[in-house]
Biopython code that builds the backbone (N, CA, C, O; Angstrom):
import numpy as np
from Bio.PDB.StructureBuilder import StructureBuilder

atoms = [
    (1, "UNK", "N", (21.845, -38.547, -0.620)),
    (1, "UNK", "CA", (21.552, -38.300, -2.018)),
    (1, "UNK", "C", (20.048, -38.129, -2.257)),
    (1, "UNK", "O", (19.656, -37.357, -3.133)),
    (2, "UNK", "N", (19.148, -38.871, -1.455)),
    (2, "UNK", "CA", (17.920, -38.432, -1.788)),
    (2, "UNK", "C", (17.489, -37.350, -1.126)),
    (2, "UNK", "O", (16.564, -36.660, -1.556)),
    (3, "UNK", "N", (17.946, -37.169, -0.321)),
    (3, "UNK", "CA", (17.377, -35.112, 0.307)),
    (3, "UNK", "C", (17.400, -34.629, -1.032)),
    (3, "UNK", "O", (16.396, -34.274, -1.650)),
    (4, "UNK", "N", (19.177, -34.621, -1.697)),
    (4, "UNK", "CA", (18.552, -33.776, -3.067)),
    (4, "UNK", "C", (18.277, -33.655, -3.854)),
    (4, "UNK", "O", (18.038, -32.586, -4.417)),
    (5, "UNK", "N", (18.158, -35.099, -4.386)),
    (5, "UNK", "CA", (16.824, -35.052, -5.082)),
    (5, "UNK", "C", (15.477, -34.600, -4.832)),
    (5, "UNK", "O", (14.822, -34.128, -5.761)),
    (6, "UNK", "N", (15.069, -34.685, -3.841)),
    (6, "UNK", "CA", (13.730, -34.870, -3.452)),
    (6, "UNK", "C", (14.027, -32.919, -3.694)),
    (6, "UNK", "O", (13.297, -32.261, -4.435)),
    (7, "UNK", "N", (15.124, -32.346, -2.965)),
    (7, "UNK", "CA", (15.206, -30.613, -3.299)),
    (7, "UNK", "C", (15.021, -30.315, -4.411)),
    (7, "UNK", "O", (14.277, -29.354, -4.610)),
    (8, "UNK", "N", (15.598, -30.988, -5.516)),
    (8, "UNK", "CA", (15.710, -30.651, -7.076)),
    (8, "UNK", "C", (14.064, -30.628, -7.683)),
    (8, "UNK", "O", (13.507, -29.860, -8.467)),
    (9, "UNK", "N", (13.612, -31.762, -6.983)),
    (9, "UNK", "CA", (12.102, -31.420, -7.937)),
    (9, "UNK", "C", (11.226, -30.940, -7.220)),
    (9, "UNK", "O", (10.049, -31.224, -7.444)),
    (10, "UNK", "N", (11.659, -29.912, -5.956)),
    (10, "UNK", "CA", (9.957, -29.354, -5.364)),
    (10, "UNK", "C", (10.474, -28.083, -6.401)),
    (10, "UNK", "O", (11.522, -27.662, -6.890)),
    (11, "UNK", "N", (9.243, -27.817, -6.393)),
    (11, "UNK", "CA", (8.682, -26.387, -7.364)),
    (11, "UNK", "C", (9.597, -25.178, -6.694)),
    (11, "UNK", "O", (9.801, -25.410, -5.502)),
    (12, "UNK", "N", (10.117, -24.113, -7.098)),
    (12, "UNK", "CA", (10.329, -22.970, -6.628)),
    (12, "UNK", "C", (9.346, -21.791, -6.970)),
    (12, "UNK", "O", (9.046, -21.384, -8.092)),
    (13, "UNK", "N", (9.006, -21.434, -6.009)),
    (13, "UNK", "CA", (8.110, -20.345, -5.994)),
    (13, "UNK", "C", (8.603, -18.680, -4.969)),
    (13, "UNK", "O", (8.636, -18.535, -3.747)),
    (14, "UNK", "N", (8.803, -18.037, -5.673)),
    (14, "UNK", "CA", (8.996, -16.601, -5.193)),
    (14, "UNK", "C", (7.579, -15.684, -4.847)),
    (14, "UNK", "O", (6.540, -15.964, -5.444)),
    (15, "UNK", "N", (7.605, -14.886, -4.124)),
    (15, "UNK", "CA", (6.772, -13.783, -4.262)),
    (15, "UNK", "C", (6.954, -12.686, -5.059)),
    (15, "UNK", "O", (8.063, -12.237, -4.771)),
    (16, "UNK", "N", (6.263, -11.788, -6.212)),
    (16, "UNK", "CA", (6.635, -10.190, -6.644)),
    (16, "UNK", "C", (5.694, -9.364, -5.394)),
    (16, "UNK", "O", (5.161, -9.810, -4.378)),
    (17, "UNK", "N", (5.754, -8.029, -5.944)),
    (17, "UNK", "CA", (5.171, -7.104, -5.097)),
    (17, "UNK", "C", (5.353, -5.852, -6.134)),
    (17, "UNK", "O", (6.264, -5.401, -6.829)),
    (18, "UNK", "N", (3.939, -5.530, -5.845)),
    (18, "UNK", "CA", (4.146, -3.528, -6.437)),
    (18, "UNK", "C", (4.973, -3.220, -5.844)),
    (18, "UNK", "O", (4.930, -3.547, -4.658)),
    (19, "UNK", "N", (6.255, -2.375, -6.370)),
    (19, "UNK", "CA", (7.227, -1.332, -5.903)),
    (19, "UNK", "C", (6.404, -0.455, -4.845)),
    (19, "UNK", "O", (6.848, -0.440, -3.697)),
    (20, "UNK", "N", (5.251, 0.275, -5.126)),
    (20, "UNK", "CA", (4.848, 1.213, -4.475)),
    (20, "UNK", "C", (3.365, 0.671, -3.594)),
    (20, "UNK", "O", (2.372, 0.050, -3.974)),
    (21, "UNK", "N", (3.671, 1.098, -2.594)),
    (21, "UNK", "CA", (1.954, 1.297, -1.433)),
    (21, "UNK", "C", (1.091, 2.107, -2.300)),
    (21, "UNK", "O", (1.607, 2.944, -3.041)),
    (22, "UNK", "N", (-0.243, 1.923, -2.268)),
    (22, "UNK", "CA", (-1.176, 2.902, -2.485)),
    (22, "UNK", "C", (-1.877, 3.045, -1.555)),
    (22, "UNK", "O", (-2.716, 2.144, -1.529)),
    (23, "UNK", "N", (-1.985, 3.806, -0.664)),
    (23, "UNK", "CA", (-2.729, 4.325, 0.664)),
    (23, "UNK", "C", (-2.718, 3.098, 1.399)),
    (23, "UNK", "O", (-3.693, 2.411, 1.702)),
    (24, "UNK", "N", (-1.420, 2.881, 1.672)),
    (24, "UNK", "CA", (-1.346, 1.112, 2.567)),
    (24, "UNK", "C", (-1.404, -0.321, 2.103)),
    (24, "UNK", "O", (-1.232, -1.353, 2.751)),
    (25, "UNK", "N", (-1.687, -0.143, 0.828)),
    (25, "UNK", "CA", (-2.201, -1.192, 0.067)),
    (25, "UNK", "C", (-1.540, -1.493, -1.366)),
    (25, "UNK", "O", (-1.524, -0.705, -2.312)),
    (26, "UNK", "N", (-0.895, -3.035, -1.336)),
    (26, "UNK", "CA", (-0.532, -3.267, -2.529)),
    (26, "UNK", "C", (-0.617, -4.566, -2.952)),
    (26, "UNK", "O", (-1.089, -5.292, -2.077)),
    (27, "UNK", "N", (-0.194, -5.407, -4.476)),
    (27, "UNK", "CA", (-0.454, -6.413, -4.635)),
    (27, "UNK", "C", (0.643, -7.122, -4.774)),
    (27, "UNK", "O", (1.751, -6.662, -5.051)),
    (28, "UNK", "N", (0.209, -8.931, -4.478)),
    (28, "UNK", "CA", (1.337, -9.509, -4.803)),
    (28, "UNK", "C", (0.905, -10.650, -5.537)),
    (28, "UNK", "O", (-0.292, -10.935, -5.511)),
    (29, "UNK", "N", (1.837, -11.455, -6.291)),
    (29, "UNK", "CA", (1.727, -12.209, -6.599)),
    (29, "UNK", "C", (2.725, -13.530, -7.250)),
    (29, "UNK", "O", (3.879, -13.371, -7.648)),
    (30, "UNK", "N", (2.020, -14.764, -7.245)),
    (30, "UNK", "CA", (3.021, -16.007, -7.234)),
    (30, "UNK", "C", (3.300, -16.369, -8.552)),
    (30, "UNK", "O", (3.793, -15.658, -9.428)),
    (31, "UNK", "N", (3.038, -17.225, -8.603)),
    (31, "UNK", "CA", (3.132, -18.472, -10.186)),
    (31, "UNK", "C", (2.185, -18.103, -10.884)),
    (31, "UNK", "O", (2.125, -17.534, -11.973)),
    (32, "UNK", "N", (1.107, -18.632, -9.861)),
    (32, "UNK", "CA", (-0.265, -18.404, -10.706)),
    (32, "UNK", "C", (-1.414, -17.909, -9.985)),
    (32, "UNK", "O", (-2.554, -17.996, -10.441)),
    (33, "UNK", "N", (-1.053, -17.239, -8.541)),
    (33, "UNK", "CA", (-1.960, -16.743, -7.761)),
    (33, "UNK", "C", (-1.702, -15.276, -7.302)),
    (33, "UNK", "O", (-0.522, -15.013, -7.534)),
    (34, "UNK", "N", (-2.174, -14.510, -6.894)),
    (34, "UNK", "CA", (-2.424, -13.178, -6.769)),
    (34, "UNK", "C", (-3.340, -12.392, -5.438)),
    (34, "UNK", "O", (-4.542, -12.651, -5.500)),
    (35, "UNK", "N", (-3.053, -11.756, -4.618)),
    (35, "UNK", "CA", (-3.901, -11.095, -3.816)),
    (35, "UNK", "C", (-3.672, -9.568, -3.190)),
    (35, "UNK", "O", (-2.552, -9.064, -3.111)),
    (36, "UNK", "N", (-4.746, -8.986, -2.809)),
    (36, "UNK", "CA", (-4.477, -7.554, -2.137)),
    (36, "UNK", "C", (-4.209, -8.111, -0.640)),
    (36, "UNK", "O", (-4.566, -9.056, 0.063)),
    (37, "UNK", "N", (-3.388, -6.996, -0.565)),
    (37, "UNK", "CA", (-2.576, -6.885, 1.153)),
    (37, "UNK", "C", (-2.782, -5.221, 1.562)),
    (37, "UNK", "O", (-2.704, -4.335, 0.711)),
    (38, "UNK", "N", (-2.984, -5.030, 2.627)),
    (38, "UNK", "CA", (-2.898, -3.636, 3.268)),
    (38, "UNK", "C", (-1.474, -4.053, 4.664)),
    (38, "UNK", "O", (-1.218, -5.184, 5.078)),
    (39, "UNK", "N", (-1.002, -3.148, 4.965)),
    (39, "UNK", "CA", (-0.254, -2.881, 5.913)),
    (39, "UNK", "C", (-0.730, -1.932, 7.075)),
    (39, "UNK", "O", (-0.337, -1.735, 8.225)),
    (40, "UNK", "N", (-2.219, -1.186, 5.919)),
    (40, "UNK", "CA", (-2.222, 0.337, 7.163)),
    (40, "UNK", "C", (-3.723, 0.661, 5.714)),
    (40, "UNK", "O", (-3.379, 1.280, 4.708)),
    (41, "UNK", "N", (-4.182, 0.511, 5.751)),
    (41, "UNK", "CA", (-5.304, 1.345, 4.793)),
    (41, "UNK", "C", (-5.543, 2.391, 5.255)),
    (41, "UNK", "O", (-5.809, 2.724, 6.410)),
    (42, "UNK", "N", (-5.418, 3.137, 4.024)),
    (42, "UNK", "CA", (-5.604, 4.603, 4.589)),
    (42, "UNK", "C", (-6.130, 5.747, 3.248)),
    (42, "UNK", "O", (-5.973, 6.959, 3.097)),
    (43, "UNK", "N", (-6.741, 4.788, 2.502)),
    (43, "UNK", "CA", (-7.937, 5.758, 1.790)),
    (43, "UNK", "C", (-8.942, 5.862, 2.648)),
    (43, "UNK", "O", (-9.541, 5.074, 3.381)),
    (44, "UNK", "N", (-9.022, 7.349, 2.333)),
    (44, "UNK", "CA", (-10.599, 7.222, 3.699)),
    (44, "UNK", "C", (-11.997, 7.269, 2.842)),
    (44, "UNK", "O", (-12.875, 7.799, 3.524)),
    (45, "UNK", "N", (-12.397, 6.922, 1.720)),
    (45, "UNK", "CA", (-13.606, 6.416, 0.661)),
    (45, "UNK", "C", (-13.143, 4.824, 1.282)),
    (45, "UNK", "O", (-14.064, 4.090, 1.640)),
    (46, "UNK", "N", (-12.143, 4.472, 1.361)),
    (46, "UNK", "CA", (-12.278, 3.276, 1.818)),
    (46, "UNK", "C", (-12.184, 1.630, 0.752)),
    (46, "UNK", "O", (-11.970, 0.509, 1.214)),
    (47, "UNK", "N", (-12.477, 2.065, -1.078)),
    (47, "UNK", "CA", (-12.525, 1.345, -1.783)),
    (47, "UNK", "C", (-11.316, 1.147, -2.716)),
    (47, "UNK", "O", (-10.975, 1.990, -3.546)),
    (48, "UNK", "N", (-10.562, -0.283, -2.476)),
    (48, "UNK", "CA", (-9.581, -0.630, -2.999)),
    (48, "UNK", "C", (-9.930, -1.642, -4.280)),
    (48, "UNK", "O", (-10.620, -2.656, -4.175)),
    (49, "UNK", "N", (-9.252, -1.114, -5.631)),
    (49, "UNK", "CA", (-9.456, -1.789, -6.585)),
    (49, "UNK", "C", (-8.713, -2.936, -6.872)),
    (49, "UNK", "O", (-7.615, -2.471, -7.180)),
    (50, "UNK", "N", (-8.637, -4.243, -6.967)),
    (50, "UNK", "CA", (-7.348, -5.214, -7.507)),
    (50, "UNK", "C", (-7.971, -5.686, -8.702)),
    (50, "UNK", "O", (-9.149, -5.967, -8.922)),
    (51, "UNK", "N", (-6.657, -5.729, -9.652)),
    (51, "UNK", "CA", (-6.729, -6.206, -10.934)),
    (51, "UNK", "C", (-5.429, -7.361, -10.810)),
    (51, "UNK", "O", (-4.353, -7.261, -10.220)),
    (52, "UNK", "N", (-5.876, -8.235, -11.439)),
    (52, "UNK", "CA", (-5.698, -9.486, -11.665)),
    (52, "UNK", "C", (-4.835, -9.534, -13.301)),
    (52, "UNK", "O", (-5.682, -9.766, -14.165)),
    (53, "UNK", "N", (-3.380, -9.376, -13.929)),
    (53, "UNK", "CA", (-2.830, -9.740, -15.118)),
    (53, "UNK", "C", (-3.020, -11.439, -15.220)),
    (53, "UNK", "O", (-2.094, -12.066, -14.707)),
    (54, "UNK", "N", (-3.610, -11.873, -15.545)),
    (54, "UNK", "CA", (-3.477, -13.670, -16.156)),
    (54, "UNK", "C", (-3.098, -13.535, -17.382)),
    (54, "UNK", "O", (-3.490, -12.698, -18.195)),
    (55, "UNK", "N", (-2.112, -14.597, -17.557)),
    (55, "UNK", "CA", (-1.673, -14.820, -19.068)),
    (55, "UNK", "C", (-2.490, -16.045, -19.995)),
    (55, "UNK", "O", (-2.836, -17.201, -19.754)),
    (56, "UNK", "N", (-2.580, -15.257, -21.014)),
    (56, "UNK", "CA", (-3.813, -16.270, -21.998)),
    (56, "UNK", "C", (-5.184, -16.419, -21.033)),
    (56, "UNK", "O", (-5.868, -17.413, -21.275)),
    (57, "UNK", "N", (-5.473, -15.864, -20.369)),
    (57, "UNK", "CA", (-7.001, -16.001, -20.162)),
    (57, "UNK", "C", (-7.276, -14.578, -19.386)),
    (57, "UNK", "O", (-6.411, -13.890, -18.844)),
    (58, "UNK", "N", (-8.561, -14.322, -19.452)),
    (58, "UNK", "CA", (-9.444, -12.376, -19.635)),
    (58, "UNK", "C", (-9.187, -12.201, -18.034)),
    (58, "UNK", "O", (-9.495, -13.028, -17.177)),
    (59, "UNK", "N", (-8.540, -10.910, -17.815)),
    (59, "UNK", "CA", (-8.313, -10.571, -16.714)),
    (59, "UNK", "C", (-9.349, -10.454, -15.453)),
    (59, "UNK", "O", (-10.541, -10.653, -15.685)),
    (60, "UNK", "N", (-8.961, -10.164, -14.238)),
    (60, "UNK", "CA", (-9.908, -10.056, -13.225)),
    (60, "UNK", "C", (-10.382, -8.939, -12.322)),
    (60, "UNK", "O", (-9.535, -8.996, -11.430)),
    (61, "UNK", "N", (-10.977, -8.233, -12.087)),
    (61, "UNK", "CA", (-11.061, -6.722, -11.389)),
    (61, "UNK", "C", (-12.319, -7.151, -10.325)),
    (61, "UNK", "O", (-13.365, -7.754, -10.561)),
    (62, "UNK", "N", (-11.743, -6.550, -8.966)),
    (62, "UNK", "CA", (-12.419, -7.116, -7.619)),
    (62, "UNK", "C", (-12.349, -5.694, -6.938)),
    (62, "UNK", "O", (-11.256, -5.166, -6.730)),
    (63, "UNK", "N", (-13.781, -4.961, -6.527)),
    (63, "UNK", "CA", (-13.537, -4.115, -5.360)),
    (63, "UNK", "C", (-14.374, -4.596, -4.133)),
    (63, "UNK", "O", (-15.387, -5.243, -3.868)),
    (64, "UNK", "N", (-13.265, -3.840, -3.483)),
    (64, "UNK", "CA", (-13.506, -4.767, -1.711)),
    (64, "UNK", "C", (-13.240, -3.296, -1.148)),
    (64, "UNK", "O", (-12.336, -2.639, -1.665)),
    (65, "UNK", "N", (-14.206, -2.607, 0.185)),
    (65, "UNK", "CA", (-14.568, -1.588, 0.824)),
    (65, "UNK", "C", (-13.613, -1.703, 1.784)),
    (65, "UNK", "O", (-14.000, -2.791, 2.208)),
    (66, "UNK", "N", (-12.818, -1.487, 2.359)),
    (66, "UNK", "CA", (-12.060, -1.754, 3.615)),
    (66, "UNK", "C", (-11.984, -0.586, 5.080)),
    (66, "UNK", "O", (-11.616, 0.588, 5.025)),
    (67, "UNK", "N", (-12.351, -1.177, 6.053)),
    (67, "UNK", "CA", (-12.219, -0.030, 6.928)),
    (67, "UNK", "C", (-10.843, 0.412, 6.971)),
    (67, "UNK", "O", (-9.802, -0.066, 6.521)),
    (68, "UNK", "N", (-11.170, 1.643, 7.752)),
    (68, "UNK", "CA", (-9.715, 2.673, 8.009)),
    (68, "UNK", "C", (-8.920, 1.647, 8.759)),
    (68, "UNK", "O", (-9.448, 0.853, 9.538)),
    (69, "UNK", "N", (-7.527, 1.689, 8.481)),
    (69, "UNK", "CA", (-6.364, 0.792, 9.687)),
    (69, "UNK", "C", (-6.576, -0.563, 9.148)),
    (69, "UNK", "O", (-5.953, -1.478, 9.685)),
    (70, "UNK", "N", (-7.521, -0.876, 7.971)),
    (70, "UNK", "CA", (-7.459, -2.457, 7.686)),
    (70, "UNK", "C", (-6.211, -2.713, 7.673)),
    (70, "UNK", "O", (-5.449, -1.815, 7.313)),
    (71, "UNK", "N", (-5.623, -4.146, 8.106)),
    (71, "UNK", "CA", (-4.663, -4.794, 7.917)),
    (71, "UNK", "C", (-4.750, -6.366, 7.350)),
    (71, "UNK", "O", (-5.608, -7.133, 7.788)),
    (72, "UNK", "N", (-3.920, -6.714, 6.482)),
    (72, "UNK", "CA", (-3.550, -8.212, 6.136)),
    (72, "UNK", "C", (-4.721, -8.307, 4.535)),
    (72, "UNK", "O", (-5.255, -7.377, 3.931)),
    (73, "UNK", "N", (-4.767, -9.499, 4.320)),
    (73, "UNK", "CA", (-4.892, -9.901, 3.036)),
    (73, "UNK", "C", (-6.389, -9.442, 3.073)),
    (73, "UNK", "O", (-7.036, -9.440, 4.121)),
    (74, "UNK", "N", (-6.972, -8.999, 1.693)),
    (74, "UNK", "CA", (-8.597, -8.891, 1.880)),
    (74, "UNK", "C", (-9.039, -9.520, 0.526)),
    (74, "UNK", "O", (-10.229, -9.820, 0.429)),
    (75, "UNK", "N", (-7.950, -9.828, -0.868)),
    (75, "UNK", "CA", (-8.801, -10.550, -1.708)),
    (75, "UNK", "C", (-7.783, -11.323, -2.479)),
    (75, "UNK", "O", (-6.597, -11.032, -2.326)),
    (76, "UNK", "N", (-8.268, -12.651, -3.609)),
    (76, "UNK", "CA", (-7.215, -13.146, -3.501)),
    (76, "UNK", "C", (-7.807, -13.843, -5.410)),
    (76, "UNK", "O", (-8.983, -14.155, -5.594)),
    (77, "UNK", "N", (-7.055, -13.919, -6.218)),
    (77, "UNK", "CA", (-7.111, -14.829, -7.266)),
    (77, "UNK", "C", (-6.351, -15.972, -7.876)),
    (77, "UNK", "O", (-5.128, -15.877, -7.772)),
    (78, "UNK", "N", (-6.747, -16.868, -8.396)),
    (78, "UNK", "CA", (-6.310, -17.972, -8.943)),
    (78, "UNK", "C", (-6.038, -17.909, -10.451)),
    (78, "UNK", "O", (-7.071, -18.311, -10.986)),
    (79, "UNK", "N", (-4.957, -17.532, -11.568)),
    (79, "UNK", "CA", (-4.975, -17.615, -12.672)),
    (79, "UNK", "C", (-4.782, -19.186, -12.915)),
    (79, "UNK", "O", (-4.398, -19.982, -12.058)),
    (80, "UNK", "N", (-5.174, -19.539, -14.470)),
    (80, "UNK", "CA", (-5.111, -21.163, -14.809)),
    (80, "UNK", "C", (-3.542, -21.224, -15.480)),
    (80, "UNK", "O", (-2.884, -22.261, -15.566)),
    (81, "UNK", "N", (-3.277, -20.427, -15.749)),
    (81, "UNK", "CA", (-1.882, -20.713, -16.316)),
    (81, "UNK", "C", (-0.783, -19.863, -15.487)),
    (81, "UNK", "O", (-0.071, -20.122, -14.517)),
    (82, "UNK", "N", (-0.903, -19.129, -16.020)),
    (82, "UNK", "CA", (0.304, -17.852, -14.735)),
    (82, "UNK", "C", (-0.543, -16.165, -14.608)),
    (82, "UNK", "O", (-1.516, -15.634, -15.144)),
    (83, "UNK", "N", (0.502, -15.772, -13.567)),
    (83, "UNK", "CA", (0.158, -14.444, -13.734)),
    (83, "UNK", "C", (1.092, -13.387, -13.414)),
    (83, "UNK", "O", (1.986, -13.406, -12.569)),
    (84, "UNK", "N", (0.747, -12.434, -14.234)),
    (84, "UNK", "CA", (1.864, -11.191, -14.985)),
    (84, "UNK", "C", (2.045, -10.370, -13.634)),
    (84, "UNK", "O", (3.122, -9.928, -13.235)),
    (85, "UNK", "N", (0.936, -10.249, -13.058)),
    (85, "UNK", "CA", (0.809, -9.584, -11.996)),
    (85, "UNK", "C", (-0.705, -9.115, -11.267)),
    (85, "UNK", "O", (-1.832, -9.431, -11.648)),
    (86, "UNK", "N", (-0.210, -8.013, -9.762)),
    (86, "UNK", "CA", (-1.681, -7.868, -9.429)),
    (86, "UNK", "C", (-1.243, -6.591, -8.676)),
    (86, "UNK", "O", (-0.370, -6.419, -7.826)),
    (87, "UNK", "N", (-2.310, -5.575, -9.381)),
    (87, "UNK", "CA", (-2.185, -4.450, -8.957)),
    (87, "UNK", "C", (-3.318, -3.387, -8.148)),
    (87, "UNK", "O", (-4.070, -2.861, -8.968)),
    (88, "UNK", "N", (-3.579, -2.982, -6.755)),
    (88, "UNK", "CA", (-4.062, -2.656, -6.228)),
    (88, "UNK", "C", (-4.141, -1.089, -6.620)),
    (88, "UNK", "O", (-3.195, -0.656, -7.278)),
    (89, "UNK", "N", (-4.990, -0.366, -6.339)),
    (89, "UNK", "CA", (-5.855, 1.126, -6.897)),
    (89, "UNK", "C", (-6.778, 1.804, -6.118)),
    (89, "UNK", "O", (-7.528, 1.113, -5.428)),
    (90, "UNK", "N", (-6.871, 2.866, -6.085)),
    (90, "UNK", "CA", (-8.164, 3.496, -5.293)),
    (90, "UNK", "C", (-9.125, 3.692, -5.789)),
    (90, "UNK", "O", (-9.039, 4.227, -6.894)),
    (91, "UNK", "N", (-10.526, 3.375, -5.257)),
    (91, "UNK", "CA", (-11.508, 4.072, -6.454)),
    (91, "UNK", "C", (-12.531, 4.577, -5.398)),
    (91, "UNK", "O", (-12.506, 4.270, -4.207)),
    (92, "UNK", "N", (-13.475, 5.432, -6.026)),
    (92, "UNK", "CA", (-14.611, 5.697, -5.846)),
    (92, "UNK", "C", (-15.633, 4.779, -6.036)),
    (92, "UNK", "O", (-16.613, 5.517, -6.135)),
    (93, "UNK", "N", (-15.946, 3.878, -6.126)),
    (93, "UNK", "CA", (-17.173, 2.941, -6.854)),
    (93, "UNK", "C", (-17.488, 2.431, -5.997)),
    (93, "UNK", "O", (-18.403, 1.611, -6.069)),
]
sb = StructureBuilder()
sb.init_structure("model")
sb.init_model(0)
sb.init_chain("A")
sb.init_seg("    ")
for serial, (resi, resn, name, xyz) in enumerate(atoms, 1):
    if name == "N":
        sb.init_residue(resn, " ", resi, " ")
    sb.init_atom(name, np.array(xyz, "f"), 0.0, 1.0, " ", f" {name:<3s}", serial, name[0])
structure = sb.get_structure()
């Protein structure tokens, strides 16, 4: 009986994910945390934008340069309450 209890009150936490890659690169995010992921980068300017949705507090926008073929996580945020989401972009800047 106490296994499930002890099951009933840990937190459940899922991952989301952009539906779509953008040149290898997309975002995900938890409860209240958020980060860019590449699989394969493959803008060749090389500059990936992530925006940060937090609910009730001013959003977040991070560019990070990534070489060609980057792989795995390159940036990451903490909202204080939750977050709506996190969406990765290409830019020039």
């Amino acid at each position: 009986m106490a296994a499930v209890s002890i099951g009933l009150a840990a937190p459940l936490s899922s991952a989301s994910a952009e539906p779509e890659w953008e040149h290898g690169c997309r975002g995900y995010w938890y409860t209240t945390s958020g980060h860019g992921y590449c699989s394969d980068a493959t803008w060749t300017v090389g500059v990936y934008q992530t925006t940060y949705d937090c609910n009730n507090e001013v959003d977040k926008q991070r560019t990070k340069k990534l070489p060609y073929g980057y792989r795995g996580k390159f940036d990451t945020h903490e909202c204080t309450f939750k977050i709506n989401g996190t969406d990765v972009s290409n830019t020039y800047a």
